[in-house]
C-alpha positions, 0 to 999 in steps of 0.5 A: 530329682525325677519325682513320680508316683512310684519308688523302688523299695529301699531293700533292691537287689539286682541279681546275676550269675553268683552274685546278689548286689544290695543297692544304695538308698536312692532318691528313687527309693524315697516315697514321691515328695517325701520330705527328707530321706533319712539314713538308718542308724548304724553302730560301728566298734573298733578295737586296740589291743595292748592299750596305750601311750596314756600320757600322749592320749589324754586330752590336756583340757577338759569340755568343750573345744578341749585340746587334743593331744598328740595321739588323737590330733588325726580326728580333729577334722571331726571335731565336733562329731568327737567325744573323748571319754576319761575316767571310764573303768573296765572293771571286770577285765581286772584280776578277780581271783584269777591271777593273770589274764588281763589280755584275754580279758580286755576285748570281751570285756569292753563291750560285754561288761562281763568278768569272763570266765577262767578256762582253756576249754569249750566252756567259755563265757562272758557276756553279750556284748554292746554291738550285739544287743544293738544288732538284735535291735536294728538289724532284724531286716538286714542281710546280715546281723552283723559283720565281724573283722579283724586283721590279725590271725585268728586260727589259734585254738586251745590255751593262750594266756594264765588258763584262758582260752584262746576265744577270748582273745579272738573274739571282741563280740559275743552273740550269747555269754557262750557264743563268741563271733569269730572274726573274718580277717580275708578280705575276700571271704568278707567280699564275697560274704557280702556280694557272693559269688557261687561259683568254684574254686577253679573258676574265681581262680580264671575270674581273677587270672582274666580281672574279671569283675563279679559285676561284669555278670550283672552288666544287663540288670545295672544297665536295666536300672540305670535307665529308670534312675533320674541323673543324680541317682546314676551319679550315686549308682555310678560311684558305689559300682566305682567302689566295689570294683576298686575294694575288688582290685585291692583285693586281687593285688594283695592276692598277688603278693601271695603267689606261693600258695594252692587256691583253696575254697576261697582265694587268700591273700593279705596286703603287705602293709598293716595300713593297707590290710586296715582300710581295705577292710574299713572300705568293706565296712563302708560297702556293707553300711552303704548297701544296708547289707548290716547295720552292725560292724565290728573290727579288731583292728589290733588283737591283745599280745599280737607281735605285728610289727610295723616296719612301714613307719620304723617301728619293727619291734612288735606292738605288744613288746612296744607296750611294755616300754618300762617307762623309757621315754624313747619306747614310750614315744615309739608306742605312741606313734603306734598309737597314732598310727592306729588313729591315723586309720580310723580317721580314714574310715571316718572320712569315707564314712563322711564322704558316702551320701546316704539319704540327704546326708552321709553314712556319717551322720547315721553311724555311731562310732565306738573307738577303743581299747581294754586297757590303758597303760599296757606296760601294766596291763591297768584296766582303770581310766581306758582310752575311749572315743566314740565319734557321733552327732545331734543325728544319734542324740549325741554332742561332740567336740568335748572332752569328758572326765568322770569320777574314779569309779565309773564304770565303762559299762555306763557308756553302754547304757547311755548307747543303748539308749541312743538305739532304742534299747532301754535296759536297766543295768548293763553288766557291772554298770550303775547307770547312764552316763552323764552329760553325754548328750550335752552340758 
């Protein structure tokens, strides 16, 4: 590292014709002979719908160095960043009164611990959720709030299931009780939201047709900048540009797949595969983290009653007529390869996570990430003892490599408290919670 007197500031920008490109932190941006760069905390929820082969999730063994079973075996490599949570109830999804509706239910009620209320019209409401809170906490200076994706269709409006509206299954992060975040599910629109492009329909169609880059309008200012960058820094420089331009190329080939269509406001297309769609919109997490463009995600990586079907590894049926198997042993293990499959893709985001140096460490070691679904067994649509993970480490206060189980009874809000907590947000109560979660941050 070259070190002077002067350091860039950590929010740089270099700016050309429609695009606006945030920068890596850089050693150039750490105050001459600082310490330790130290990267800012992030908070990442991912979401399943139609919960889960329960008999293949759970754990065998219990605290630490548990075995892990045969759905979760993918993120053994983070063994000692992984905690994996039993017994924890997502109460208010339950019926209460209202017959029906636990798929609706489930995603606003797993971070926002709040009974959502029975309606199919405008007049929806839930609660705040735990990323937003979050959000409002360490996002204060970022370009974005927070950045909401999904890959599964989100243009449903009105009616959906037993009287509730269709925001409720649209929607796993709500700004306000009445103010659902809808989800992002083009990878180009998420592209663009980050990096913009400010120019027309006509001429990103050319930008395309020629696979030209938004990056090739900023060749001058990069070139500008790399000269003032000490060696490791290009390197790092080097490689983030490397990772725009790849997530860009993805982008294009999914295009492509949809020749049959007018190019509206914003090019559309979506990778033929579940597997590629998912990490292509990780991979713009990644970007989004890495640039410090938001500190908050979340992904709805599989929407409650969706009928995706998986044919890339033998499963056509649908993922929500997978979950109701009725006990057949040979559907239960076609749901619990779904189910792996899920966290075979969110192992992937891990390691990219794990792989992107930020400060002197990774992206990793500043993100919490938060892992799982609304229910358990989906066959019954139980919302008691739900698969959860959260995936964090000494950095964010937090121990892995341990397998927690709690008394029946405990509330999944209580694992909302304890997060909160690891961000600087002291509340009291959070929804139905009763407390902090024991043992969370080690024996």
């Amino acid at each position: 590292m070259v070190i002077t007197k002067k350091a860039l500031p950590r929010r740089t920008f270099i700016r050309g014709m429609g695009a606006t490109l945030a920068l890596p932190l850089l050693d150039a941006m750490v105050p001459a002979m600082s310490a330790k760069a130290r990267g800012v905390p992030r908070f990442a929820a991912i979401y399943v719908g139609n919960g889960a082969n329960m008999f293949d999730w759970t754990p065998p063994t219990e605290g630490i160095g548990f075995e892990f079973s045969p759905t979760l075996k993918p993120l053994e490599p983070f063994r000692k960043r992984t905690l994996v949570f039993t017994g924890l109830d997502n109460f208010p999804a339950t019926d209460q009164g209202d017959s029906g509706g636990q798929h609706p239910r489930a995603a606003p009620a797993f971070m926002g611990a709040v009974h959502p209320k029975q309606t199919e019209g405008a007049d929806v409401r839930a609660g705040t959720t735990l990323d937003q809170v979050i959000a409002e906490r360490i996002c204060r200076d970022s370009k974005l709030p927070s950045l909401e994706v999904a890959v599964d269709r989100n243009d449903v409006v009105g009616a959906c299931d037993h009287g509730y509206a269709c925001a409720y299954m649209n929607s796993m992060s709500w700004k306000t009780p009445t103010m659902p975040l809808p989800a992002e599910t083009n990878p180009r629109f998420v592209f663009e939201r980050l990096f913009g492009s400010g120019d027309t329909a006509e001429e990103r169609q050319v930008r395309v047709r020629e696979d030209r880059s938004i990056l090739d309008g900023l060749t001058r200012e990069i070139s500008r900048l790399s000269r003032k960058l000490g060696g490791r820094d290009r390197a790092k420089l080097g490689e983030y540009l490397d990772a725009i331009r790849d997530v860009e190329d993805r982008i294009v080939r999914a295009e492509s797949n949809n020749s049959n269509f007018e190019v509206p406001d914003r090019p559309v297309g979506q990778p033929e595969t579940f597997r590629v769609y998912a990490e292509l919109m990780f991979d713009l997490q990644v970007l989004a983290f890495q640039a410090d463009i938001t500190r908050v995600t979340s992904f709805m990586m599989a929407r409650e009653n969706i009928n995706r079907s998986y044919n890339e590894i033998g499963l056509p049926e649908a993922h929500h007529s997978m979950s109701h198997h009725g006990n057949n042993p040979e559907k239960m293990k076609d749901f619990s390869k779904l189910n792996t499959y899920h966290v075979e893709t969110l192992a992937y985001y891990v390691n990219r996570l794990q792989s992107i140096p930020d400060g002197d460490g990774t992206l990793l070691d500043s993100t919490v990430v938060l892992y799982g679904k609304g229910m358990s067994d989906g066959n019954t649509h139980n919302n008691y003892s739900v698969p959860v993970v959260v995936i964090g480490g000494p950095e964010n206060g937090l121990t892995g490599n341990r397998h927690l189980v709690y008394p029946k009874g405990t509330p999944l809000a209580n694992l909302s408290v304890s997060l909160l907590d690891k961000f600087g947000v002291n509340v009291e109560t959070f929804g139905d919670s009763t407390g902090h979660l024991p043992l969370l941050s080690g024996v």
